[in-house]
C-alpha positions in Angstrom: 3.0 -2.3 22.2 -0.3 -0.2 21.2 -1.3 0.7 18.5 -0.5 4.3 19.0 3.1 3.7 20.0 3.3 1.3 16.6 1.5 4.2 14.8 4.0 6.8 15.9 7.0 4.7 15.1 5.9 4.4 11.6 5.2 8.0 10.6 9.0 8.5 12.0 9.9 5.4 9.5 7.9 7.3 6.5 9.0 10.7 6.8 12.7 9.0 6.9 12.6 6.9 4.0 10.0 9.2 2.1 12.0 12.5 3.4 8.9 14.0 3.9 8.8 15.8 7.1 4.5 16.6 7.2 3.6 13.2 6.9 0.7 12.5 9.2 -0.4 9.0 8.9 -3.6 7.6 10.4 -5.1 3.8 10.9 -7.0 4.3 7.6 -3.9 5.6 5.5 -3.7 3.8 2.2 -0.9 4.0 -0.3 -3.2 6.6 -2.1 -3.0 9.4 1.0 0.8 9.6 0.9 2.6 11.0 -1.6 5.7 9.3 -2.3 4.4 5.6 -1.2 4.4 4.0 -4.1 5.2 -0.2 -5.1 9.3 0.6 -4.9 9.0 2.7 -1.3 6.5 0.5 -0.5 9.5 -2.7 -0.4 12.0 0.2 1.0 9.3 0.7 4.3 8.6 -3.0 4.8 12.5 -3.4 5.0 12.9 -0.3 7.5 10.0 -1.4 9.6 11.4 -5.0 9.8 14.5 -4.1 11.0 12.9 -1.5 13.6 10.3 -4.1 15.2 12.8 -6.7 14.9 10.1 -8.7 13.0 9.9 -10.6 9.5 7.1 -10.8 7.4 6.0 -13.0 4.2 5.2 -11.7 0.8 1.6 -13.4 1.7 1.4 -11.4 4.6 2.3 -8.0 2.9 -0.3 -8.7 -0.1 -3.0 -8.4 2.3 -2.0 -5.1 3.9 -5.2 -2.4 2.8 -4.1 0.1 5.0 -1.7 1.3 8.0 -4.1 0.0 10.5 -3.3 -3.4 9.4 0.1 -2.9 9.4 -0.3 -1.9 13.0 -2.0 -5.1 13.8 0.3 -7.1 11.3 3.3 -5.5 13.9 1.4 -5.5 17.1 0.8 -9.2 16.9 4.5 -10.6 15.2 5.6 -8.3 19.0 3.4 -10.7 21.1 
């Protein structure tokens, strides 16, 4: 899967779960660009985007998430 296709399918995951319908996110989102995404949504949108990818990750995986672009490549590779 590319990035753009994992990139696409998260925006649809954060406008759900945030109900915001004018989110736009980008490889260099952060927590701080998205109103809404805050520590509580944050758990909410890990749980969502397992359960779309059909993936799992660790708390020690999800600590070291800076940005969307690493939760592209955090996705991208768990789908190899």
């Amino acid at each position: 899967m590319e990035t753009t296709d994992v990139l696409e399918t998260l925006t649809q995951i954060f406008r759900k779960v945030l109900k915001r319908d004018n989110i736009v996110l980008t490889v260099d989102s952060t927590a701080h660009d998205v109103p809404g995404w805050d520590s509580l949504t944050n758990m909410v949108l890990i749980s969502q985007i397992e359960k779309t990818f059909s993936i799992h990750f660790t708390f020690r995986e999800i600590v070291k998430l800076k940005n969307v672009g690493d939760l592209c490549g955090a996705i991208a590779g768990k789908l190899k």
